[in-house]
N, C-alpha and C positions, 0 to 999 in steps of 0.2 A: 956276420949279422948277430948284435945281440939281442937279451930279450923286449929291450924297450923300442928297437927296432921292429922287432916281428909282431910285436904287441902294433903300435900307429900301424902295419902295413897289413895288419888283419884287419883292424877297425877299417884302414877305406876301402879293403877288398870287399866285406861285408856290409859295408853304407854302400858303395856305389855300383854293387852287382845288381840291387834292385831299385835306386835310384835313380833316374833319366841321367845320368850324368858321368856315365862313363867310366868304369872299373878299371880298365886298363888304360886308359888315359889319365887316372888320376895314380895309378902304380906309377906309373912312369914318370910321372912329376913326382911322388911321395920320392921315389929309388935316387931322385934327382938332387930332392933336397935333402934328403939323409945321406946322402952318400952310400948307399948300397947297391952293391949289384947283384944282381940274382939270376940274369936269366944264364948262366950258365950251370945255377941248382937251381933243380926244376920241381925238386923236393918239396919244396918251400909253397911253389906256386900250384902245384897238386895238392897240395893241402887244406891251404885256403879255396882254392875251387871243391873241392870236399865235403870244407865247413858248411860253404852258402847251398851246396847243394842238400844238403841231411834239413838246414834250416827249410828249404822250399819245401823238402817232402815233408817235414811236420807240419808245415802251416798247410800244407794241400793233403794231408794223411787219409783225409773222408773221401776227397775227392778221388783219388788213385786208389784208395781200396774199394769203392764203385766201379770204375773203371777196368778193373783188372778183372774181378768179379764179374761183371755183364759181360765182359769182353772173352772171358773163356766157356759162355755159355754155346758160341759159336755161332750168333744168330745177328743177322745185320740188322739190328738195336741202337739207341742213340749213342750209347756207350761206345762200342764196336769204330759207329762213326767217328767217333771223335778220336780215337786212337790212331785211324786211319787219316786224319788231317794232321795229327801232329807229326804223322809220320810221312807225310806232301810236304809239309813243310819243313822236314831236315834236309830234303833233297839239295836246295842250293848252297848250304852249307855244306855238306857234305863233299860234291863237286869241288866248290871252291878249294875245302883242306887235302882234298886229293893232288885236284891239279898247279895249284898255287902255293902250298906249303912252305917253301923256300921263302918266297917271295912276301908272305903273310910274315914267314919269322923275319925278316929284313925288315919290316919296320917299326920293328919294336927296339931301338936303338937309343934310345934315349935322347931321339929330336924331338926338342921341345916344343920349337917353331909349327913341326906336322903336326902335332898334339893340341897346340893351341889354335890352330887353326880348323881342325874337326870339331874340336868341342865349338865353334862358334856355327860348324855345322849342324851340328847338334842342336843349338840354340834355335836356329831358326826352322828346323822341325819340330821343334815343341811349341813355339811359339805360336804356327798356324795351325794348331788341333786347335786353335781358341775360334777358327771359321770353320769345322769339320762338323756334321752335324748326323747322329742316327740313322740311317734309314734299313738296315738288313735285321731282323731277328736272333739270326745265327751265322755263325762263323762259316762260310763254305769253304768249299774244298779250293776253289780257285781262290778265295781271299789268305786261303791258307797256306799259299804257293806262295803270292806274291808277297804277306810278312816274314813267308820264311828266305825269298832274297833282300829282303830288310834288313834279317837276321846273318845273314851270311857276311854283308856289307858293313857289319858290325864289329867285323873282326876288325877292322882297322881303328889303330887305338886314337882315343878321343870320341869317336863314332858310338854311341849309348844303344847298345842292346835292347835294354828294355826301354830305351827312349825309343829307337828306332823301332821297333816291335807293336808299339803300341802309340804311338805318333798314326803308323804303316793304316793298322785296325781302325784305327779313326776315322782316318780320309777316306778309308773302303766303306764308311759308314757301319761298323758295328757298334756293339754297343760295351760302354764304356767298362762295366766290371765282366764282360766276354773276355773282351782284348786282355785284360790283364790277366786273366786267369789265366787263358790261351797262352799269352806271351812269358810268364814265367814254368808252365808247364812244358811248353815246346824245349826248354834247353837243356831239361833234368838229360835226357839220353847223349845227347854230342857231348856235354861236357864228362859226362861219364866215361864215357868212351875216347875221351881225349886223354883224360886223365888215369886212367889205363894203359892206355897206350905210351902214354910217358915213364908208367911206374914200368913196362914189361922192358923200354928202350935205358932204364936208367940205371947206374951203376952208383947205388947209395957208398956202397963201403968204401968205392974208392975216387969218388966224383962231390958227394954232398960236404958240404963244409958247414952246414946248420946243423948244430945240435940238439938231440932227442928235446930236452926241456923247449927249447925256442920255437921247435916245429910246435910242440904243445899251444902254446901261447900263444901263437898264428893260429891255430885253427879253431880256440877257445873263443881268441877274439874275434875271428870269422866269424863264428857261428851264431853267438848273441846278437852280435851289431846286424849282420844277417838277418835272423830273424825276428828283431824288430822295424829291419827297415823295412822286407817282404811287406809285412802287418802294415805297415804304415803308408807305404805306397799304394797296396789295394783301396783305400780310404781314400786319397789322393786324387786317383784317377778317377774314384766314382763320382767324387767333387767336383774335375776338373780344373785343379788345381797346379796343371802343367806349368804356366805362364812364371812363375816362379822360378821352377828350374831350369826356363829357356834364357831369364834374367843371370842365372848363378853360373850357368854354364856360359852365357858372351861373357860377364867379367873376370873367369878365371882362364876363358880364353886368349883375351887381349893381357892379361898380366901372364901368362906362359909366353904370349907373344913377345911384351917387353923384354923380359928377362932371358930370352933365346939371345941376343944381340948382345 
């Protein structure tokens, strides 16, 4: 991989981590039409998982130093709670990367056809928050369950994390700048913890074939495009301005569709 390479594969990692539209479904097409392959350096992809992560904690920095704060006071506080939902809602992910792991890496293969055909899934979960309408305060503990097997279900590429996450929050009737917050807060820990687990399972000196400078540039461009798109989608959602990305997501699914064949 060179660095004009890692440079386009940072930018979509970092647009479409917090964009309704699919992070790993748009890697998968990006690896397709550049002709790289990566998932065998895992280097590369800890990286830019990395970037977009350090980008959510800056833009949430106030929020998480509250949190952490009230939450070591040891007192069941709104704080407290909310720690305690985010962490109901790792459960099905969790489960799922336990017992499915094999079968989650299987289909990150570079089928086109699967990929365009989620993303059209995709689409039509975004599509109907445009009939989803308020009615909870707050986030409960059981709404926090079921976005977090939203989130789970998301693993599969084309399927939008934060599409799916906050699509989930809608329909349960929360309220719009909740879900998002919820839903980009909920995946700072698994991704972390993925990404961990990858750096402890990975043999750089004698496995990585990306270069110190290129990892640079992948996680540079993570990290900006990152956290501009964070910013940009919080603004998005409070609008409800999904319907757009339910439009962008069926035509990039139907043209991965043609171009499978």
């Amino acid at each position: 991989m060179d660095w004009i390479q890692a440079l386009i594969l940072g930018l979509i990692q970092g647009l479409t981590e917090f964009l309704p539209v699919s992070s790993s479904g748009h890697l998968e097409l990006g690896k397709h039409i550049l002709g790289v392959e990566v998932t065998e350096d895992l280097t590369f992809t800890v990286v830019v998982h990395g970037a977009t992560v350090l980008s959510t904690i800056i833009v949430f920095r106030k929020t998480i130093v509250e949190l952490f704060r009230d939450f070591f006071k040891f007192q069941w506080n709104e704080s407290t709670q909310y720690v305690f939902k985010i962490a109901v809602s790792m459960i099905p992910v969790v489960i799922i990367g336990l017992l499915f792991k094999d079968e989650i890496e299987g289909l990150f293969t570079g089928n086109i056809l699967f990929v365009g055909l989620m993303l059209i899934v995709t689409s039509a979960l975004l599509a109907f928050t445009y009939y989803a309408k308020e009615k909870e305060k707050e986030i409960s503990f059981k709404n926090a369950f079921i976005i977090g097997i939203a989130q789970a279900l998301a693993v599969i590429p084309g399927i939008s994390r934060s599409g799916a996450t906050i699509a989930t929050g809608l329909y349960l009737g929360n309220k719009k700048e909740d879900v998002a917050k919820f839903s980009f807060l909920m995946v700072l820990v698994p991704i972390i913890a993925a990404n961990v687990k990858d750096l402890m399972d990975f043999d750089y000196a004698t496995q990585s074939s990306t270069s110190i400078n290129t990892l640079i540039i992948g996680f540079i461009a993570a990290f900006v495009s990152g956290l501009l798109a964070c910013t940009w989608m919080l603004r998005i959602v409070k609008r409800g301005k999904l319907i757009y990305f339910a439009l962008y997501c069926f035509i990039i699914g139907i043209i991965a569709i043609f171009f499978s064949f």
